[in-house]
C-alpha positions in Angstrom: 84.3 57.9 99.1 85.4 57.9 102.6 88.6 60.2 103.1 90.9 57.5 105.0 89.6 54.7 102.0 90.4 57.7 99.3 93.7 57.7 100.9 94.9 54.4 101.4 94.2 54.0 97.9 96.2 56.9 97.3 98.9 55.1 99.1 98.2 52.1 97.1 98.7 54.1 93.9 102.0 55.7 94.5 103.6 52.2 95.9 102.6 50.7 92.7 104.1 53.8 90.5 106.8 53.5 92.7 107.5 49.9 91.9 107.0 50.5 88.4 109.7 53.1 87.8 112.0 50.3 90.1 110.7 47.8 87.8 112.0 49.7 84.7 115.2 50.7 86.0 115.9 47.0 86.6 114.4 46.3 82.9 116.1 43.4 80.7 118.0 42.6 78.3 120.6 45.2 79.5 123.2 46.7 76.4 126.6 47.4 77.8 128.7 50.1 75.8 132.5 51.7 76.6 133.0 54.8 75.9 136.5 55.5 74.7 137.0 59.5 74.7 141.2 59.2 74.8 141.7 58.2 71.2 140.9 60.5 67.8 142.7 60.7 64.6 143.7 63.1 62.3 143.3 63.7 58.3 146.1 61.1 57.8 144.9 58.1 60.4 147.4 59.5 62.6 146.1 58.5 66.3 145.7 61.7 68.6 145.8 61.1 72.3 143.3 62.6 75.3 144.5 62.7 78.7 141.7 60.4 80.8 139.2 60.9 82.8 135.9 61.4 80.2 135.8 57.5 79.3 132.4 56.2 80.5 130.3 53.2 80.4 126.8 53.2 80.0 123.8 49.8 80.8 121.3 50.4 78.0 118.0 49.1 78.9 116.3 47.8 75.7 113.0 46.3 76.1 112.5 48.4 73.0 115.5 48.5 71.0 113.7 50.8 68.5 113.9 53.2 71.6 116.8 52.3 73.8 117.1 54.4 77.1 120.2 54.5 79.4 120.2 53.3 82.8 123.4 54.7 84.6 126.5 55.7 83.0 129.9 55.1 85.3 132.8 56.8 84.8 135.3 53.8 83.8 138.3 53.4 81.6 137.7 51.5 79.0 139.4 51.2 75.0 139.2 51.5 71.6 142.5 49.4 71.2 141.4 45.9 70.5 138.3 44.2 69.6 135.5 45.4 70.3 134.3 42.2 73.0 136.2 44.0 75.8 133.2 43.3 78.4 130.0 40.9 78.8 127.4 40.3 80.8 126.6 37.2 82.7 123.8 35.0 81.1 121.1 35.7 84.3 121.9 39.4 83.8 123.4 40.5 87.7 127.1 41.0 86.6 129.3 42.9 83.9 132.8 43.0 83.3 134.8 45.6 81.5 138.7 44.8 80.5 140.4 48.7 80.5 143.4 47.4 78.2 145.0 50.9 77.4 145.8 53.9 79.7 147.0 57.4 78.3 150.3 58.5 80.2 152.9 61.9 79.7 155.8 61.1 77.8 157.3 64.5 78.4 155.1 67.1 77.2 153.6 64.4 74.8 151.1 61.4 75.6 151.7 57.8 74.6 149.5 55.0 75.4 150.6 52.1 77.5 149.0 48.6 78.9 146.8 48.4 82.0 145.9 45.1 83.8 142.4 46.4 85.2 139.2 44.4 85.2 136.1 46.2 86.4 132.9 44.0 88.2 129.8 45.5 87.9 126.5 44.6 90.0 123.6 44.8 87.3 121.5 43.8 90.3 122.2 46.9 91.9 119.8 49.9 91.7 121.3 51.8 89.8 123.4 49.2 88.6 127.2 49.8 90.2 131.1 49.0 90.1 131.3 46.1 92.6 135.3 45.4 92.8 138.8 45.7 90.5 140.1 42.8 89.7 144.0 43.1 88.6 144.4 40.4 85.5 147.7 40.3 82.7 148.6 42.7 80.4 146.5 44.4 78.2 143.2 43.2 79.0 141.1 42.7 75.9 138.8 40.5 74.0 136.9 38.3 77.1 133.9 36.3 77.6 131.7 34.6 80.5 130.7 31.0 80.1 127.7 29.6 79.5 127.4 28.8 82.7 127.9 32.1 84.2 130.6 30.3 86.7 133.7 31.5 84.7 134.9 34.2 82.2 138.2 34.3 80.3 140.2 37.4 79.6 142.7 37.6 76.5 145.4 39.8 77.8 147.6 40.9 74.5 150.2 42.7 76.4 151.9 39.5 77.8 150.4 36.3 75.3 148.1 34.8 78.4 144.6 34.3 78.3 143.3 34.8 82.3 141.1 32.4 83.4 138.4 33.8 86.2 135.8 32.6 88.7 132.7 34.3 88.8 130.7 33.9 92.6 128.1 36.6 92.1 130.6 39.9 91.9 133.2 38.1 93.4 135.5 37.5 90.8 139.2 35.8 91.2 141.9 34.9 88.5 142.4 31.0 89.2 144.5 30.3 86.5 146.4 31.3 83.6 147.3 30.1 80.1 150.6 30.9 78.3 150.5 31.3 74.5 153.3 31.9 72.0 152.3 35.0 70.2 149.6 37.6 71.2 145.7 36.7 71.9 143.2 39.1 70.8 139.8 37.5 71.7 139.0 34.4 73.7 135.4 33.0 73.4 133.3 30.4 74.8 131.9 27.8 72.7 127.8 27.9 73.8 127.6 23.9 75.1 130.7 25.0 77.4 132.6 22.7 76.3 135.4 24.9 74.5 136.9 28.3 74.4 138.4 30.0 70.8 141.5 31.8 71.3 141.9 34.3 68.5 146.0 34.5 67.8 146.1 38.1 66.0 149.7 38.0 64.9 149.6 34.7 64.1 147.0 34.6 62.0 145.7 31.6 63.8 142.7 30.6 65.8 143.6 28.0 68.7 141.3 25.5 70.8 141.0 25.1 74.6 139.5 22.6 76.3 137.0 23.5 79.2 136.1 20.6 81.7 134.6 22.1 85.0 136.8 24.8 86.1 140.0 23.3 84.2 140.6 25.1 80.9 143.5 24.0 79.3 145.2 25.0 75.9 144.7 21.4 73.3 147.0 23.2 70.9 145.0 22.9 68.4 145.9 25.7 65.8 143.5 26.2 62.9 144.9 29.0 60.3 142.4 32.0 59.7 142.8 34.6 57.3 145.0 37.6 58.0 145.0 39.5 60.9 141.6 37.8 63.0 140.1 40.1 65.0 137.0 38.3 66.3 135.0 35.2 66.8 131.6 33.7 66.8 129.9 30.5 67.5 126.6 29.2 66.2 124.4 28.2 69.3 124.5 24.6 68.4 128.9 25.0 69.1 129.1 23.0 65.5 130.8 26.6 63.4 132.6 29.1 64.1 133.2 32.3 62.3 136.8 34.6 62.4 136.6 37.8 61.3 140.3 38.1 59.6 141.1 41.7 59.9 143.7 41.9 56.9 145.5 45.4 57.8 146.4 44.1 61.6 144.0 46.3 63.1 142.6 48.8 60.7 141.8 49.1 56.9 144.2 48.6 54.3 142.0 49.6 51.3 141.7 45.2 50.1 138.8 43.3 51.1 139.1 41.0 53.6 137.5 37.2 55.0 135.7 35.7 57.2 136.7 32.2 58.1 134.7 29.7 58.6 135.9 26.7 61.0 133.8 23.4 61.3 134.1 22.7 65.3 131.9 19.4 64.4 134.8 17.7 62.6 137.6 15.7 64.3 140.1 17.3 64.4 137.9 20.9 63.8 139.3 22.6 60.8 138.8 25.6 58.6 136.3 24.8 55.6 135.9 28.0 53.3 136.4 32.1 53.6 133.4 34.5 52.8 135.3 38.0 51.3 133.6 40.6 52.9 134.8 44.4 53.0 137.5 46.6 54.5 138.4 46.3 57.9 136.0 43.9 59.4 136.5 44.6 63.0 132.9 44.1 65.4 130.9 40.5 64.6 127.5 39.1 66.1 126.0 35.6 65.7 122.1 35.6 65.5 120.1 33.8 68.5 119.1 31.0 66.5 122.3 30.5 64.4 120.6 31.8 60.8 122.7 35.0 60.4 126.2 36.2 61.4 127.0 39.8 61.0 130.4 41.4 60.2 131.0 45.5 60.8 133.2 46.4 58.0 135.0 50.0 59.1 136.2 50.6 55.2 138.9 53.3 56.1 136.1 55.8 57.5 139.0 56.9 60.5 141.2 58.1 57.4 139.8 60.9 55.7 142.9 61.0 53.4 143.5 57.4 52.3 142.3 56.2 49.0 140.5 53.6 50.6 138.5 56.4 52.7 134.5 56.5 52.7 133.0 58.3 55.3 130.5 55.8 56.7 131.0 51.8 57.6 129.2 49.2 56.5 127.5 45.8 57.7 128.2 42.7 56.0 125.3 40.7 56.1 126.1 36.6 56.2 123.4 33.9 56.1 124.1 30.3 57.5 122.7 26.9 56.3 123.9 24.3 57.8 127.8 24.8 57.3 127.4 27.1 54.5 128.1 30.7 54.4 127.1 33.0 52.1 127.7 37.1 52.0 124.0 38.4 51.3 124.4 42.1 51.1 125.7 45.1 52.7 124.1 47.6 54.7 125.8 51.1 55.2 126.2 51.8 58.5 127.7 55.2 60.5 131.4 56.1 60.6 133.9 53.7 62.0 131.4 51.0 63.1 133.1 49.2 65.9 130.7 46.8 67.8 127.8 45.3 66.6 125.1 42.8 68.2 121.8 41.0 68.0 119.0 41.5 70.9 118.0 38.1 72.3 115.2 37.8 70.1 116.9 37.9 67.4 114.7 40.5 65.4 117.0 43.5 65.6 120.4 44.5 65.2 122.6 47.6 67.3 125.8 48.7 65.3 127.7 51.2 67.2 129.3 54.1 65.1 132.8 55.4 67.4 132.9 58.4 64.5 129.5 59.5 64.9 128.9 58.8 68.6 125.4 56.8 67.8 124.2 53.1 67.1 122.4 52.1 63.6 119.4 49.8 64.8 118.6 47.9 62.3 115.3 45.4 62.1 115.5 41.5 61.6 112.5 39.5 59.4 112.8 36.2 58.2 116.7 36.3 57.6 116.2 39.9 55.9 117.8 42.8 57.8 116.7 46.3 56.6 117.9 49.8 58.6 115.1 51.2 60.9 117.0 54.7 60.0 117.2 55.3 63.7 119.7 55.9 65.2 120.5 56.0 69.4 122.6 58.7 70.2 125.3 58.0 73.0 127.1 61.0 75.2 130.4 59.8 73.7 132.3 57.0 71.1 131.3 53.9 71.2 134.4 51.6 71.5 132.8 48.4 72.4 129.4 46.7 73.6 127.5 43.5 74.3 124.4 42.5 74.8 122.9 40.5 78.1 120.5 37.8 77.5 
């Protein structure tokens, strides 16, 4: 072989290596995970505070979620305090947000943790993906999700009862409007035809319905009753249910099992239709890509080594769904304190992430029966929150 052929191919070869290890950096569906390194507790459930600074947030790549690898991590604030929905990605995949609802402050020689109003914009497009702007939004930004159309996100800011309502132009991102609320809103969620949003009213124990036509979302005070204490909220692809995760010990475990509740967004009005008991504390919730399974993360007192109620590892409440019935199926033990959980667009596996163990459980999907792969992806950190892209 010629020595000037032998080295264009050469040439060749390393350009098509090169755009191969590009290729995988930029991999899809993306997993992004907030780190929350501020909060602990002690033997009792007492919280102990970490001045900031070691919070991170990592994009996942998991083209094979039996082997999940991580992209970039960035150093941003992020929190355990609240659901565990406090960021999304955009359906094509180019942008992420991250609420950071809680900062750590001195109080004199002692910490104490107080609101923030911070939204972080991230280009996944970037490479390696990076933050793109701040975005100040209300108080307390927590729960939040991007719409179906990728055009707009909402924001549930519990510090000051207003859901922010957001434009989305690539990673430039502006608050155009925002909706006042009588009582704090945990978790605000798009329905998936666009046509809706679910405001979940912690304190209230009440989920509410918004209206969203074009770029108008407006508050139809529609108030359906949940359970106690509702956390979270899913939607079956086909917008017809909705599930609430009702907490029952405002935030935490209590020792008593708690519900799900199931709301039937089909009916006129919509209106609650049965609860589904499920464990202690279910906190994290995931809706299957085709609608067949929800999935509850139950953190049964594993923060409180002292509590009656106390067992050192979570669980996962598995749920199927026919039609408008919902039905508990079993329960899968997961790490400790299982915060956020989530399905991979497929649909054939499951990521739990455990904030007391610093891992996630992945867990394999097969004709409506979930079984634990007994691996586990180790994180440099606690897993507060995470989502997945599509």
């Amino acid at each position: 072989m010629p020595v000037n052929r032998a080295a264009k191919l050469s040439l060749a070869a390393a350009i098509l290596l090169c755009g191969s290890s590009l290729q995988s950096v930029q991999a899809k569906p993306f997993m992004i995970v907030g780190l929350d390194e501020k909060v602990w507790w002690d033997d009792d459930g007492k919280t102990i505070l970490s001045a900031p600074g070691k919070d991170q947030v990592l994009i996942v790549d998991l083209a094979n979620p039996e082997d999940p690898k991580t992209v970039v991590s960035l150093p941003l604030k992020n929190s355990i305090v609240g659901p565990p929905v406090n960021l999304d990605i955009d359906p094509t995949g180019s942008v992420a947000l991250v609420a950071d609802s809680v900062d750590v402050v001195k109080d004199g020689d002692a910490l104490k943790q107080v609101p923030d109003n911070k939204l972080y914009v991230i280009d996944l497009k970037a490479s390696p993906p990076k933050l793109a702007a701040t975005v100040t939004v209300g108080k307390q930004p927590s729960g939040l999700s991007i719409s179906p159309s990728g055009k707009m996100a909402l924001v549930a800011n519990r510090g000051d009862n207003t859901v922010s309502v957001l434009s989305l132009d690539g990673t430039d991102v502006k608050v155009t409007d925002t909706l006042t609320f009588p009582d704090s809103v945990a978790h605000v969620l798009f329905t998936p035809d666009g046509k809706r949003a679910l405001a979940v009213r912690f304190p209230a124990h009440k989920v509410s319905l918004l209206d969203v036509a074009g770029d108008k979302v407006t508050y139809s005070k529609i108030d359906l009753p949940t359970g106690q204490w509702p956390y979270n909220v899913v939607v079956t692809p086909d917008s017809r249910l909705g599930l609430t995760n009702d907490n029952g010990g405002a935030g935490s475990s209590d020792g008593s099992v708690d519900t799900v509740s199931v709301i039937d967004l089909e009916a006129n009005p919509p209106r609650i239709i049965d609860r589904v008991v499920v464990g202690d504390g279910p906190e994290g919730m995931a809706m299957s890509p085709n609608g067949d399974l929800a999935v509850s993360a139950i953190l049964r007192g594993s923060n409180m080594k002292k509590a009656f109620f106390y067992q050192k590892n979570g669980s996962l409440s598995i749920l199927k769904i026919d039609g408008k019935k919902v039905t508990k199926t079993e329960d899968i033990e997961l790490g400790g304190l299982p915060e956020a959980v989530l399905f991979t667009p497929d649909g054939k596996y499951i990521l739990a992430g455990n904030f007391m163990t610093e891992d996630f459980s992945i867990l394999k999907v097969d004709g409506g029966k979930v079984t634990d792969t007994g691996k586990r992806f180790k994180v440099p950190g606690h897993p507060a929150s995470a989502r997945m892209g599509h």
